[in-house]
C-alpha positions as CSV (number, residue, x, y, z in Angstrom):
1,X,-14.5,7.7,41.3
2,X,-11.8,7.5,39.0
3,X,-8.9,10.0,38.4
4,X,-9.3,12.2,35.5
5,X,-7.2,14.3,33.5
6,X,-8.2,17.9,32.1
7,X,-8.4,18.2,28.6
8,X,-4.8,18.5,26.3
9,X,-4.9,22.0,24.3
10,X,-6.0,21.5,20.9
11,X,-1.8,23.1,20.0
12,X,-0.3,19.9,21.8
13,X,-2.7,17.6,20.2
14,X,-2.1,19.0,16.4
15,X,1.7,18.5,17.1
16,X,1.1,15.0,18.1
17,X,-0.9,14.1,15.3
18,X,1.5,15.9,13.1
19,X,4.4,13.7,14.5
20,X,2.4,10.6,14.1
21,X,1.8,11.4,10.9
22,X,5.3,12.1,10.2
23,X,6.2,8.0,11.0
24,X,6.4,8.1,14.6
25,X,4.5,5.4,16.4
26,X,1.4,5.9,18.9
27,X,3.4,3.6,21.4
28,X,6.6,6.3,21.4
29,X,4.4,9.0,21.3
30,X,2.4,7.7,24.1
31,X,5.1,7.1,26.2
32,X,7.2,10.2,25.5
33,X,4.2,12.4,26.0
34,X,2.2,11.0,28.3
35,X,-1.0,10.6,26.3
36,X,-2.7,7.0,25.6
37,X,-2.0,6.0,22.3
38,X,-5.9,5.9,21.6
39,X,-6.0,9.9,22.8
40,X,-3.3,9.5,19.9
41,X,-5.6,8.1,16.9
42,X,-8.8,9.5,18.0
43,X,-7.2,12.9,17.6
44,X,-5.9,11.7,14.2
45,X,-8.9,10.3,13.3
46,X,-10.8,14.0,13.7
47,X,-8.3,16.0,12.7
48,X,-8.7,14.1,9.2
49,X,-6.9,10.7,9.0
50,X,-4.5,8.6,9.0
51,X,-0.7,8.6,8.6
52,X,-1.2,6.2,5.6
53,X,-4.2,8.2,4.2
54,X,-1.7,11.2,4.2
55,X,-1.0,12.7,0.6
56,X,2.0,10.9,-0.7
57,X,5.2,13.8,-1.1
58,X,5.6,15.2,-4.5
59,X,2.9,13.1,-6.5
60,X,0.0,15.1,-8.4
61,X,-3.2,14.0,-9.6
62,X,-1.8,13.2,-13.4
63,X,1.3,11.3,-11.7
64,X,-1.0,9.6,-9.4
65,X,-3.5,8.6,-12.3
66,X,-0.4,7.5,-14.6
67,X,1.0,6.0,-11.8
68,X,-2.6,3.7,-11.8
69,X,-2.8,3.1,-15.6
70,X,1.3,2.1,-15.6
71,X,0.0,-0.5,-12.8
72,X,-3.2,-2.0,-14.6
73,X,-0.3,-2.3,-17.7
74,X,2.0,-4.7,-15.7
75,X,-0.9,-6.8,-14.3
76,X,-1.8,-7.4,-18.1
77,X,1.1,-8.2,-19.3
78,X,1.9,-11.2,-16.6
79,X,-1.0,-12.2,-17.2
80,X,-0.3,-12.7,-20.9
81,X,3.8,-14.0,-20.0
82,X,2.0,-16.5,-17.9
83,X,-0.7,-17.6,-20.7
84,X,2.0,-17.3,-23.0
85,X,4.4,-19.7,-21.0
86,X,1.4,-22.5,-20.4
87,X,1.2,-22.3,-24.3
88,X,4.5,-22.7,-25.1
89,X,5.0,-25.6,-22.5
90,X,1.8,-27.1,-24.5
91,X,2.9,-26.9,-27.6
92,X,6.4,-28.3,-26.4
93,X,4.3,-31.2,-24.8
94,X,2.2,-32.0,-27.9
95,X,5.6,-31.7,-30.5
96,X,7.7,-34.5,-28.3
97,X,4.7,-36.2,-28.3
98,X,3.8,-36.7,-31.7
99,X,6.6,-38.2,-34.2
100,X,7.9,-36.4,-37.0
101,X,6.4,-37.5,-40.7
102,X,9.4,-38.3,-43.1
103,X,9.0,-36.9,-46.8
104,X,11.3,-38.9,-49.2
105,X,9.7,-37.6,-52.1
């Protein structure tokens, strides 16, 4: 029969998922505390996420919404520069390409 351990208190594991969240990886944790690192995220996981699905420090809902609409505004405008480049490269193409007309009138 295998070995089993008695249940961490619900303190311990709060502070562990705090530190995770905080940056510090399962494998550190694991090893500094003694816990398996998937003790580590199944604790995370039910105590209500992730360190990445943390609220990001100091952003609001209107800074993260602007945030959003500032990001849709850059992916636009590439994507003009870059139909705006192939154009100009065309146009250069077709102008060195066709000889100029003379008008001695």
């Amino acid at each position: 029969m295998p070995k089993t351990r008695p249940p961490y208190d619900s303190e311990f594991r709060q502070r562990i998922v705090e530190l995770h969240r905080s940056g510090r990886s399962l494998k550190s944790l694991a090893s500094e505390f003694g816990c398996t690192e998937q003790s580590i995220r199944n604790w995370s996981k039910h105590s209500g996420g992730t360190p990445s699905s943390a609220p990001k420090p100091g952003l609001g809902a209107d800074e993260k919404a602007e945030l959003e609409k500032l990001r849709r505004e850059v992916r636009t405008l590439r994507e003009e520069r870059d139909i705006l480049k192939k154009a100009a490269a065309w146009f250069a193409q077709e102008a060195a390409a066709t000889p100029k007309r003379r008008t001695d009138s």
